[in-house]
N, C-alpha and C positions, 0 to 999 in steps of 0.2 A: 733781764732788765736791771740797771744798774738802781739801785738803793742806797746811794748814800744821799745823806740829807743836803740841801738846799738851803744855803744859808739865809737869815731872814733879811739880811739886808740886801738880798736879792730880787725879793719879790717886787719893786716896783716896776725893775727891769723887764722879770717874767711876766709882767702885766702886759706891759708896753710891746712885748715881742709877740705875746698872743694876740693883740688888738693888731699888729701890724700883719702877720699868718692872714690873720680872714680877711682884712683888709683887701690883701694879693690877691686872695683866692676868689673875693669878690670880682676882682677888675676881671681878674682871668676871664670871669663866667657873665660877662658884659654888664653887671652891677654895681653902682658906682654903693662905697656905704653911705648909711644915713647921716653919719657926722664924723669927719676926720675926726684921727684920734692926733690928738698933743702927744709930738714927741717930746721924750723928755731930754733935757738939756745939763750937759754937765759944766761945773764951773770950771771957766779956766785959769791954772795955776797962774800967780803971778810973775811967777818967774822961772824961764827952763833949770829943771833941777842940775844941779853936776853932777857930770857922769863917776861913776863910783869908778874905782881900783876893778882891776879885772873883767871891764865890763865887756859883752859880748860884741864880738866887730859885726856891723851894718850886713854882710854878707851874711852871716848867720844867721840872722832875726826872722830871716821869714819863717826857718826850719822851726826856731825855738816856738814860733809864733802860733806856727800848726800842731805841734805836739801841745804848749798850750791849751791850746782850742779843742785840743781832740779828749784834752785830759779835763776841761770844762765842763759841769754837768748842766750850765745854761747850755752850752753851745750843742750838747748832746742833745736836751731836749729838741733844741730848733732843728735841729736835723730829722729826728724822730717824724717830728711834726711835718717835714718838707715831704718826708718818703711818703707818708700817709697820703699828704693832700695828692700826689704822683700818681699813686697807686687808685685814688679816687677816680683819676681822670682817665685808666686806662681799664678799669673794672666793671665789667657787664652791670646792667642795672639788675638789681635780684628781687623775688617774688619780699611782698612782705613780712613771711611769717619763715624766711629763708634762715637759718642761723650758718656759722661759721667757724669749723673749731681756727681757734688763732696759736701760733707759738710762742715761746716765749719771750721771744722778741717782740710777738705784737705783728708779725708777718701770717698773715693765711696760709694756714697747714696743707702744702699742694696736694697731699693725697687724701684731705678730707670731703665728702664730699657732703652738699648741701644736706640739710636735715630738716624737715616741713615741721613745724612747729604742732605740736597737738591743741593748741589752747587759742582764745580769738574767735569770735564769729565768724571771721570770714572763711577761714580754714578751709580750705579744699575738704571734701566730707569722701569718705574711701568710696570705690564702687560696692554699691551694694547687689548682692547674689540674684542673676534674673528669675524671676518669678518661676516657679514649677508649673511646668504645664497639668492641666485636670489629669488624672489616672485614664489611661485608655480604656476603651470596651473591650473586655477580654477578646471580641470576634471585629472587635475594628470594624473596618468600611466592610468587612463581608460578613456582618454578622447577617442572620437570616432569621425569621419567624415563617408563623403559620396564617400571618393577618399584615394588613395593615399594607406599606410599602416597600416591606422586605418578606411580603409574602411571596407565596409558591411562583406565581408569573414572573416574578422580579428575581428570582435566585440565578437565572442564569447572567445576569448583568453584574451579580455583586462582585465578583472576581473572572478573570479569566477560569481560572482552575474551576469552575461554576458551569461552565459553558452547556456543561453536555445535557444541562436541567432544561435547558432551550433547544436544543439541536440535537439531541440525542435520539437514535431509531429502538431503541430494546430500553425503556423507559417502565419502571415500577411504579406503583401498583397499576395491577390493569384491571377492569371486569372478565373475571373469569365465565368463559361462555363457548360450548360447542369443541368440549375437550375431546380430542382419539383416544376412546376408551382401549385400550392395549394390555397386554401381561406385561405391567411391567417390576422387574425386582422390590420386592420390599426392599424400603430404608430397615435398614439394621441401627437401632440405638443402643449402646451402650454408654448411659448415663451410671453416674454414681452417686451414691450420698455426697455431697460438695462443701465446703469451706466456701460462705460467700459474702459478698459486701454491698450496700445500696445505697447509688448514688442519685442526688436531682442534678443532670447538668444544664438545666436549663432551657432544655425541649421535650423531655421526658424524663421517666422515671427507667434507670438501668443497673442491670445487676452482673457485678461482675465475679469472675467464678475463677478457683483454683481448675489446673489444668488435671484430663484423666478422664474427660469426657467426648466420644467422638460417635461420630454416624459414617456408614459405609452406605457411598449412593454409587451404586452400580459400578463397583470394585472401588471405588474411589474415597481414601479416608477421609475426614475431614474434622478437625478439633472446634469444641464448640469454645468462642470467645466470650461473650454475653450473652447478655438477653434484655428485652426491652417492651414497653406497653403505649401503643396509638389510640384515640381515642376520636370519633367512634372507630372500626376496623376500618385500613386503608384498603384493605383486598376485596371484592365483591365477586358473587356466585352467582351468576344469573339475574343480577344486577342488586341480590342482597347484600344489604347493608350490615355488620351485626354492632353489639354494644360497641364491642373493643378488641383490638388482636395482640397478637404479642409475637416477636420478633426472637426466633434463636439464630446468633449469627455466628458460624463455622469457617473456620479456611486451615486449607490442606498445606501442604509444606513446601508447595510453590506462590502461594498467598493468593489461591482462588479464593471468592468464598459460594458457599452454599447456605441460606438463610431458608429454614425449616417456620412456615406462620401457623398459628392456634389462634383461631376465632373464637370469639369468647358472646354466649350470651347469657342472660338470667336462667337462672336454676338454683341449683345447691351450692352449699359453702366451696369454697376451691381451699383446702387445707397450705397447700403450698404459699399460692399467691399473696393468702390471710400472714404465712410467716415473713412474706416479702414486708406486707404492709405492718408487719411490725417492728420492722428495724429502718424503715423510715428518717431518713437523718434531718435533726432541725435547721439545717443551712442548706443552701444549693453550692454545690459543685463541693461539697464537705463526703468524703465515702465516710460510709458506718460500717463497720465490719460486726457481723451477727457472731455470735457464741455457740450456735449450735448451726451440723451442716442442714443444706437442703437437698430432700427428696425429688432428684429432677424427674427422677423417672416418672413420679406421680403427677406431674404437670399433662403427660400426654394422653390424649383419649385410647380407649381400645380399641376404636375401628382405625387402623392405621393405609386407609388408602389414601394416594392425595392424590393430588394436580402438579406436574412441574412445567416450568415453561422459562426461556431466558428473559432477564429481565435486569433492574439497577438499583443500586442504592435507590432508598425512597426519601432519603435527606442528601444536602449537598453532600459530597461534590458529583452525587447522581452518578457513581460510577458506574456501568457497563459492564457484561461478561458475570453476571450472577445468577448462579442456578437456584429457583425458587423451586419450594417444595410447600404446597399451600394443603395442610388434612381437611380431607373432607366432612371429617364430623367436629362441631362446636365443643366445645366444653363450658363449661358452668363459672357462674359466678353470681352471689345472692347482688338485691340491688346493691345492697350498704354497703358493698366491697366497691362494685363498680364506679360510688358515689365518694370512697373517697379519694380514688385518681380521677373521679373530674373535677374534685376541689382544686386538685391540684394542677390539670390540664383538660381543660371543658373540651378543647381541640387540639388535638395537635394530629394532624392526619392531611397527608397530600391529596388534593385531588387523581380520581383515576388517569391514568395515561392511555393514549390511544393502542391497540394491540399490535396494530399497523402490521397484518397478517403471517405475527407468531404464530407458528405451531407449539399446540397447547396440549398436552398428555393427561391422562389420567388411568390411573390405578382400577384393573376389574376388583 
């Protein structure tokens, strides 16, 4: 931008020449202004001067006339002003709060682009982050219980992968009843003193064990995974019911499993289960890892004859192809042991399933 000063006996001119600008710009935009402006009027000499020595020939004048004008900083400005009002008439209409970087000339910077003003009430407000959905339920639309709507009748509905809780033929627990008494192999246990940890996931109480623990059912190995507590027992004997059972679950190295159950009633202290129930973690689904191992072997009764029969998971996904091995003799448990897994789970136990004419074994 040119900066040299504006002489002040110019400024009536520069009045006159802005009042006449809006004037234009008025008509242009079909507005007539509210009061002509007075142009101003020069006096006229009274007499044509003489022409000086050397003066410029009539041919030239226009040339000198434009370099003049171009060298004029009235004439600068009126031009300035002309490109603007131009540039008005061909320029998108822009948002309010729109800025423009300009050059130095006073021309818009083609590569700048619009800039949203941060300031202003009316200000476009930025999108704000949509809302977080609630935290899901750890088991979603299949979570399952032991009551209610997502009780046992309803498990095969909750998921596909569920189904076989509905439609399944070798269905756990069953009333054990009218077993072929046979020779058959003792289970071979070879438990060990165990490294172990006690978790609530939420339908029971389970204990999960370092591996080194295995049972041989009729040549066939099988490593114990857990162990677990129902309440009252899901298994029945003649259609006996007892306090509570407890669930050891095995699988072999093709991922069968074999689930060995311990019927539990009132009697004497059960020294094992008292150290389950002392490491007890104060959260669900929190493991507590115990300090000292546990005595599995002392978990099993000495009369070791059972019952086996095929049969399924007794919680979803109710799978099929599980050999049960149910000991015929109960083991012990005072009330106040029993009383404080029903603090914790008054019920958590499938109803029985039909036997729908399993062949059912038992141990002479």
């Amino acid at each position: 931008m040119d900066h040299r000063r504006i002489p002040v006996s110019a400024l009536p001119l520069l009045a006159g020449l802005l009042l006449g600008v809006a004037a234009h710009a008025a008509d242009e935009h079909g507005h007539a202004p509210a009061k002509a402006a007075a142009k101003p009027t020069a006096a006229a000499p009274a007499e044509a001067p003489a022409k000086p020595a050397g003066a410029v020939p009539a041919a030239a004048a226009p040339a000198a006339s434009a370099t003049a004008a171009a060298n004029d900083p009235i004439e600068q400005l009126r031009q300035r002003l002309a490109e603007r009002l131009s540039a008005s008439k061909h320029t998108p209409t822009s948002g309010p709060y729109d800025l423009k970087v300009t050059g130095k000339g006073g021309v818009p910077d083609a590569a700048a682009a619009p800039v949203a003003h941060t300031t202003g009430r009316s200000a476009a407000k930025p999108a704000t982050k949509a809302a977080e959905k609630p935290a899901a339920d750890p088991h979603g639309a299949a979570h399952w219980d032991y009551k209610g709507s997502a009780g046992p009748a309803a498990w095969g509905g909750l998921k596909p992968e569920f189904s076989l809780c509905n439609v399944g033929q070798r269905q756990s627990p069953i009333d054990i009843k009218g077993g072929l008494a046979v020779d058959l192999d003792p289970v071979r246990f070879d438990y060990q003193a165990s490294r172990f940890a006690v978790v609530d996931n939420g339908h029971t109480v389970q204990v999960n064990l370092a591996s080194g623990n295995v049972i041989d059912v009729g040549g066939k190995r099988f490593e114990l995974q857990q162990f677990h507590f129902h309440r009252p027992s899901e298994e029945r004997i003649d259609g006996r019911q007892f306090e509570m059972s407890l669930h050891l679950v095995h699988k072999d190295d093709q991922g069968r499993l074999a689930v060995v159950a311990l019927l539990f009633e009132k009697g004497p202290t059960n020294p094992v289960l008292q150290k389950v129930w002392n490491n007890l973690p104060l959260e669900r689904n929190e493991e507590n890892a115990a300090r000292s191992p546990l005595e599995l072997a002392q978990l099993l009764p000495t009369d070791r004859r059972y019952f086996t029969y095929m049969g399924s998971l007794t919680t979803p996904p109710c799978s099929e192809g599980v050999q049960w091995i149910v000991m015929r003799q109960p083991v012990t448990l005072t009330p106040e042991q029993i009383e404080i897994f029903a603090r914790i789970y008054p019920m958590n136990a499938r109803p029985v399933q039909q036997a729908a004419g399993r062949r059912i074994m038992q141990s002479n």
